[in-house]
C-alpha positions as CSV (number, residue, x, y, z in Angstrom):
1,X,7.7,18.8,0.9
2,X,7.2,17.0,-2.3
3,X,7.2,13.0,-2.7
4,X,10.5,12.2,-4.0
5,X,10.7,10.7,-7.5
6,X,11.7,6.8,-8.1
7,X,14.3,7.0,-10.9
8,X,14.5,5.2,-14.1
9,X,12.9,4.8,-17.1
10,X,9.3,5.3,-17.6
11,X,8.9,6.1,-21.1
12,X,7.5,1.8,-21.6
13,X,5.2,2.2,-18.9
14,X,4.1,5.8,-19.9
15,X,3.2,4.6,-23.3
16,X,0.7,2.1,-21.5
17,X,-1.5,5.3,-20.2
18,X,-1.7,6.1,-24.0
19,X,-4.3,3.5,-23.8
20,X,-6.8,4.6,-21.4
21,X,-8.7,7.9,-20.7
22,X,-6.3,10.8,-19.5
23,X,-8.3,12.3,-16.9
24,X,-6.0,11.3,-13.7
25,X,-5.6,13.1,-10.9
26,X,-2.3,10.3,-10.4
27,X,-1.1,7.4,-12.2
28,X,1.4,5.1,-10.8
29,X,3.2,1.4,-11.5
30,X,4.3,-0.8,-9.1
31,X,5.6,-4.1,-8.2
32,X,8.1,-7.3,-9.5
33,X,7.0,-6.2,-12.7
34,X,8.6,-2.4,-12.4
35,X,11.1,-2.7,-9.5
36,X,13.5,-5.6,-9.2
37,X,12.7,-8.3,-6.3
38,X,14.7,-10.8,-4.7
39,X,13.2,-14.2,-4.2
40,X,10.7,-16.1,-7.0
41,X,10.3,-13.1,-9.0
42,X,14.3,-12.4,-9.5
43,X,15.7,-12.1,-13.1
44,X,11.9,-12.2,-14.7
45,X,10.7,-9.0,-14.2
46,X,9.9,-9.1,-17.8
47,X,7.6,-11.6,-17.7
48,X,5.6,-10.7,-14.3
49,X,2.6,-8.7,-14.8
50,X,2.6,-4.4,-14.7
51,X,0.8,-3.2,-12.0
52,X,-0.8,0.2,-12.3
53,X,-3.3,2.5,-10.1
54,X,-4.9,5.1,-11.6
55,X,-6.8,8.1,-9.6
56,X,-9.7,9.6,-11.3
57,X,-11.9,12.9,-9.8
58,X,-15.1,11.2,-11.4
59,X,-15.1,7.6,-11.0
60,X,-18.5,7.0,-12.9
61,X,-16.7,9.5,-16.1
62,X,-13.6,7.8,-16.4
63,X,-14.9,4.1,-16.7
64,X,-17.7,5.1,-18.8
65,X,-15.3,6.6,-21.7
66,X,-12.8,3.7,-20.8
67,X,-15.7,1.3,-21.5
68,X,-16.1,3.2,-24.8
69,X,-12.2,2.4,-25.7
70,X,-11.5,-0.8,-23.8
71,X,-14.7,-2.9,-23.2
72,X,-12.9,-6.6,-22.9
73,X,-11.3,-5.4,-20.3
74,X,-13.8,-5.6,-18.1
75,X,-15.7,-9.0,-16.6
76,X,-19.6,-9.5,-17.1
77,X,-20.1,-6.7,-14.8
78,X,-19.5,-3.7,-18.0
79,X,-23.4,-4.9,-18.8
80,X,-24.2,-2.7,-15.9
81,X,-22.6,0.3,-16.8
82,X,-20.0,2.5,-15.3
83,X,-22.7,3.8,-12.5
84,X,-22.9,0.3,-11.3
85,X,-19.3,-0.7,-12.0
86,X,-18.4,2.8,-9.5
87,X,-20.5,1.9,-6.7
88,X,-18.9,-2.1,-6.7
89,X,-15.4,0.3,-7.0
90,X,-16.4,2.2,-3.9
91,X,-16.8,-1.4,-1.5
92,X,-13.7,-2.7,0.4
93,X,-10.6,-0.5,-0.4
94,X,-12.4,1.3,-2.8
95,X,-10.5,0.4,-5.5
96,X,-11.6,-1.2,-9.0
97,X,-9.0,-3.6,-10.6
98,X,-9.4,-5.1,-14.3
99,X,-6.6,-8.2,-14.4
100,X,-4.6,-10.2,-17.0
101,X,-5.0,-7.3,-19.8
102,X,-3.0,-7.5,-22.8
103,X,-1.6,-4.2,-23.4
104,X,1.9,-3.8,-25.3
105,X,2.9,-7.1,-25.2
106,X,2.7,-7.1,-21.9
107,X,-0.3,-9.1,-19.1
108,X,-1.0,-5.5,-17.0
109,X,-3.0,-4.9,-14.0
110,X,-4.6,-1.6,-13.4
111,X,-6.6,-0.1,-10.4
112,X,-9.2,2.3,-10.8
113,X,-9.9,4.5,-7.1
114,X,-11.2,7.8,-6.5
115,X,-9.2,11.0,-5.9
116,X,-11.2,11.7,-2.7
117,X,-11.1,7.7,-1.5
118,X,-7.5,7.7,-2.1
119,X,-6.7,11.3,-0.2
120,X,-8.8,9.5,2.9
121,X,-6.9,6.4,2.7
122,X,-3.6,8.6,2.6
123,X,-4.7,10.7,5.8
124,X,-6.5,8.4,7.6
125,X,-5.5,4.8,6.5
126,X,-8.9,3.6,6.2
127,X,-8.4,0.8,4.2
128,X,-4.4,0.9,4.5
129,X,-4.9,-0.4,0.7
130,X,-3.8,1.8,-1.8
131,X,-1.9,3.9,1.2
132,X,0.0,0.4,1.7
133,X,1.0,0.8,-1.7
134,X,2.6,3.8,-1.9
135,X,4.6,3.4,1.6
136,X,6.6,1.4,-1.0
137,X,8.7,2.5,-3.6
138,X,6.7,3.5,-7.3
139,X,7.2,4.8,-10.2
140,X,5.0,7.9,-10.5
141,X,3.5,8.6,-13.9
142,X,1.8,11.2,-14.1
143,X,0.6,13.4,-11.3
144,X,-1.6,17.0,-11.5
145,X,-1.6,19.9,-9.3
146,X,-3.6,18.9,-6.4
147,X,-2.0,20.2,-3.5
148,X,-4.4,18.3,-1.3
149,X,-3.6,15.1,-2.8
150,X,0.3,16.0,-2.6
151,X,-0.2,16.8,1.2
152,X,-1.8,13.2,1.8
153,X,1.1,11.6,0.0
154,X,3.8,13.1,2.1
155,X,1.6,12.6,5.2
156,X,1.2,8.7,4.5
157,X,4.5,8.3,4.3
158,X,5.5,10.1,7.9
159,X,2.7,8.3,9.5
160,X,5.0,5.1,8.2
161,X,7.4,6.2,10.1
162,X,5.6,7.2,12.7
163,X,3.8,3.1,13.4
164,X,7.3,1.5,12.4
165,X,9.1,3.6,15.1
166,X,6.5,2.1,17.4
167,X,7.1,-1.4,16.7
168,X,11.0,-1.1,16.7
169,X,13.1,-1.5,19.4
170,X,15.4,2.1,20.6
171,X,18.1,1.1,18.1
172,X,18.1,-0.4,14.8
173,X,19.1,-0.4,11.6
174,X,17.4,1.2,8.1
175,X,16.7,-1.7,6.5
176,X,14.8,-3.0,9.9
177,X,12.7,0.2,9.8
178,X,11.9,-0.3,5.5
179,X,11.4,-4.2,6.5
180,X,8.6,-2.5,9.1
181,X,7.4,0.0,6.8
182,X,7.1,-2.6,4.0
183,X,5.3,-5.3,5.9
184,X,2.6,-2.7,7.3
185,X,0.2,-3.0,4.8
186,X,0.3,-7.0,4.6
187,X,-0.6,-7.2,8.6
188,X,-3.3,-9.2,9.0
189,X,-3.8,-9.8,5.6
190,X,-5.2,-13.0,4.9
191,X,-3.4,-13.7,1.3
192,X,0.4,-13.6,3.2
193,X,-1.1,-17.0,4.2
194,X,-2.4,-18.1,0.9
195,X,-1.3,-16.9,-2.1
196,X,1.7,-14.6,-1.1
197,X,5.3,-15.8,-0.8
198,X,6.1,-15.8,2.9
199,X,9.3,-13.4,1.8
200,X,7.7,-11.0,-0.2
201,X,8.6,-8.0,2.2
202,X,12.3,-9.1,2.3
203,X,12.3,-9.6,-1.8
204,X,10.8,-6.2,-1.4
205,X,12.8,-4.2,0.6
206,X,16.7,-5.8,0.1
207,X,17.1,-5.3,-3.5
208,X,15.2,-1.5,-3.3
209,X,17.1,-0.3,0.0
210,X,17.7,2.7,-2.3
211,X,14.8,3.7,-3.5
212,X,13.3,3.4,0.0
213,X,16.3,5.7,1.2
214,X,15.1,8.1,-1.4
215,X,11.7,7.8,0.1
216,X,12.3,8.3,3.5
217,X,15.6,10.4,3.8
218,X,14.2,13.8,4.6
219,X,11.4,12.4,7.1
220,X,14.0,10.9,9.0
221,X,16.6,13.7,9.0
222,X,13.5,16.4,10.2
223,X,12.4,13.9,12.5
224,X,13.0,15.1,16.3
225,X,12.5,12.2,17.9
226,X,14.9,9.9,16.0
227,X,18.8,10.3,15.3
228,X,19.8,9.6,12.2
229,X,23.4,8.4,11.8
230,X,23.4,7.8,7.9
231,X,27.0,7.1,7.3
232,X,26.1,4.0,9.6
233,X,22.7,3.1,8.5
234,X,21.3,3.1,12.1
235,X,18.5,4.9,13.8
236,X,18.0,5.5,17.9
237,X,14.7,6.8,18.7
238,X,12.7,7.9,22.0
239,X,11.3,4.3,23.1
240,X,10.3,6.7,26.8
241,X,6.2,6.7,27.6
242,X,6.3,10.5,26.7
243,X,8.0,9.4,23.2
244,X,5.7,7.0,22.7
245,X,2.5,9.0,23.7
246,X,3.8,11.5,21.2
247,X,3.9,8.9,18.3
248,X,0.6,7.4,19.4
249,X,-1.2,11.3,18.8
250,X,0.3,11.3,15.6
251,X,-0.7,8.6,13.8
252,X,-3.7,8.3,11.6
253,X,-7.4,8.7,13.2
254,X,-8.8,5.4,11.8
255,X,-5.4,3.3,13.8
256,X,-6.0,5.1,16.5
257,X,-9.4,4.2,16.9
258,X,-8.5,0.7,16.1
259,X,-5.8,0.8,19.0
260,X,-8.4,2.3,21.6
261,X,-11.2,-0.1,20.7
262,X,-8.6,-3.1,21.1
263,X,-7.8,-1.5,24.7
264,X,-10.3,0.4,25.8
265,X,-13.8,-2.1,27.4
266,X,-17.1,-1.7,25.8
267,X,-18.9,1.0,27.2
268,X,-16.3,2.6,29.1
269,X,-16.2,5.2,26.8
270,X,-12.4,7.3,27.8
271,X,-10.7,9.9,26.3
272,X,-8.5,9.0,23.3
273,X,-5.9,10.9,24.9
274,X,-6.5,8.8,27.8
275,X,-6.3,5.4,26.2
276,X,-3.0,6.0,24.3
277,X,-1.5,7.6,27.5
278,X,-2.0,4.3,29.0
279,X,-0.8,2.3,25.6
280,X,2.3,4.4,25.5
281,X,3.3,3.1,29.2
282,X,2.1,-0.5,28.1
283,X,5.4,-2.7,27.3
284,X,3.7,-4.4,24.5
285,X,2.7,-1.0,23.1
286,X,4.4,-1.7,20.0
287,X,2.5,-5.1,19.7
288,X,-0.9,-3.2,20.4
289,X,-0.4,-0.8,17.4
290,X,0.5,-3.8,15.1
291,X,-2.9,-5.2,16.6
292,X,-4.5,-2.3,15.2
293,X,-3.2,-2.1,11.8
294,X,-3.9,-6.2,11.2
295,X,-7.4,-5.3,12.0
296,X,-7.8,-2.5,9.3
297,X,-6.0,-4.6,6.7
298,X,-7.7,-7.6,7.7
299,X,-11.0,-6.4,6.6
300,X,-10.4,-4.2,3.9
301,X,-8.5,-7.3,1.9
302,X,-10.7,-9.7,2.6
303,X,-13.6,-7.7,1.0
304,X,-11.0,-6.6,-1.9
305,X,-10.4,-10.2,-2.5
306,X,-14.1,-11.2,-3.0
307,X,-14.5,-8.6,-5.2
308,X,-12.2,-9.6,-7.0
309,X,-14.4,-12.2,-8.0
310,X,-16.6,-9.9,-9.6
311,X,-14.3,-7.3,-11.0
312,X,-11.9,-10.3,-12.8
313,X,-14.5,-12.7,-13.3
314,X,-14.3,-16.4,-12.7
315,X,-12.0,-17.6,-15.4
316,X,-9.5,-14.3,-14.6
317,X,-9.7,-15.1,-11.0
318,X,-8.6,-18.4,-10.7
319,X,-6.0,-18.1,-13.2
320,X,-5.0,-14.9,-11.1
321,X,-5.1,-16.8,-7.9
322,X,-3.3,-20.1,-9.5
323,X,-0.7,-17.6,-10.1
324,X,-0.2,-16.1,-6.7
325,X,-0.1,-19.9,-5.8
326,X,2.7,-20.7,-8.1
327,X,5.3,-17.6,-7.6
328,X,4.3,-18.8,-3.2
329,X,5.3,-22.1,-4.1
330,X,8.4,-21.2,-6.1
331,X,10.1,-19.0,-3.1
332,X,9.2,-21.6,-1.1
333,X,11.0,-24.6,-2.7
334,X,14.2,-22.0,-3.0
335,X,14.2,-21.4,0.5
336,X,14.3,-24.9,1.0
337,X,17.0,-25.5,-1.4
């Protein structure tokens, strides 16, 4: 099963990889700069900042020759070299971002991760970072033929399905389940509270029900445990222990181990199989899995955000953060008006 494509236009953003060394395994944009949002960001997607990730096979390759053709855009830390700038990449979600780059007349972000830290974070959510990302609609840029790689991308976006189902009651409708998928990766994270716009997952999701539909279409219609009735955009699923059990074996190893260590008492040492058997009969099982992916985000954005610090610089940071600040305080005052 291939990831399905986001449509539209990508010759603009395209042009931006023009710029930087073309040795990626996957290039994608994201965001209010490349998809439409409701909230703050509506009717200025021009102006917002291009987000961009790029996956590399040889982290300490790629931002050496990138250091050869775009030196200002990185902070104090290019006196190190790209050996040193790849092991600061490989802390937190593994993922190196240079921000507020003038490229094209345009302020872009990019993200620099490696193919096999970005395949792990698919499988396993390890960091539910980058994997986050890509539960959400983007626009693919270029992608090669790495079959493992394709795998992990169709896998992260069933085991999506797969926690949301969990934390959803036995009917509701498809933009309940995108709102869940949307808001996984921004459980527990500590910039929804400062920084973020307390709407960003509904300015995500409402204006992009499409492209999510385009997303997660297939899954859903393969899916044994859920009927899909499309022509009424609901969705009943198996909410029965044995239903849950099932969901709870399915998804990735690092939430699972996050859900047993939340449940299971130190030292008592069970069977996985064990704990989620007893999660699945637990009426706030769905609560318990959301507990478990809060505590993965938690901890990977927090140490994302200090190095941040590092990566940006201080000038770029606070004028990053001041930012974030504003677009928060501008949905908030429309909300209120």
């Amino acid at each position: 099963m291939a990831v399905p494509v986001v449509p539209g236009s990508g010759v603009a953003l395209r042009r931006v990889l023009a710029h930087f060394p073309q040795e990626l395994s996957l290039a994608f944009a994201y965001g209010s700069g490349v998809f439409r949002q409701a909230g703050a960001s509506a009717g200025h997607s021009e102006n917002n900042m291009l987000d961009f990730v790029f996956a590399v096979d040889d982290s300490v390759t790629w931002h050496m020759m990138n250091l050869l053709k775009n030196r200002s855009h990185y902070s104090f830390l290019k006196v190190f070299g790209p050996k040193q700038i790849s092991n600061i990449q490989s802390y937190g979600a593994g993922i190196y971002y240079n921000t507020l780059v003038p490229c094209n007349g345009r302020m872009i972000k990019y993200g620099v991760i490696s193919t096999d830290a970005l395949i792990d974070d698919l499988f396993h959510w390890k960091t539910l970072y980058v994997a986050g990302r890509l539960q959400k609609p983007v626009k693919i840029l270029t992608q090669n033929e790495n079959g493992r790689l394709q795998a992990a991308l169709v896998s992260n976006l069933k085991s999506a399905v797969t926690a949301a189902f969990l934390m959803l009651p036995e009917s509701f409708s498809e933009e309940d389940l995108y709102m869940q998928i949307a808001g996984l990766s921004y459980s527990g994270d500590f910039r929804m509270i400062i920084g973020e716009d307390k709407s960003k997952v509904q300015n995500i999701v409402k204006p992009s029900v499409p492209h999510f539909q385009k997303l997660y279409s297939n899954i859903l219609q393969d899916c044994p445990q859920v009927v899909y009735k499309h022509h009424l955009g609901r969705l009943e699923i198996d909410k029965s222990p044995e239903g849950q059990f099932t969901q709870l074996m399915a998804l990735p190893r690092t939430l699972q181990q996050k859900i047993t260590s939340l449940v299971d008492p130190p030292g008592k040492n069970r069977d996985v199989e064990e704990i989620l058997m007893q999660v699945a009969h637990d009426p706030d099982c769905g609560f318990v899995v959301h507990q478990g992916i809060s505590g993965i985000v938690r901890s990977s954005s927090l140490v994302q955000s200090a190095k941040t610090i590092l990566t940006a610089g201080a000038k770029k940071s606070v004028t990053y953060s001041m930012k974030k600040l504003y677009k928060m305080t501008k949905g908030w005052l429309k909300k209120k008006s």
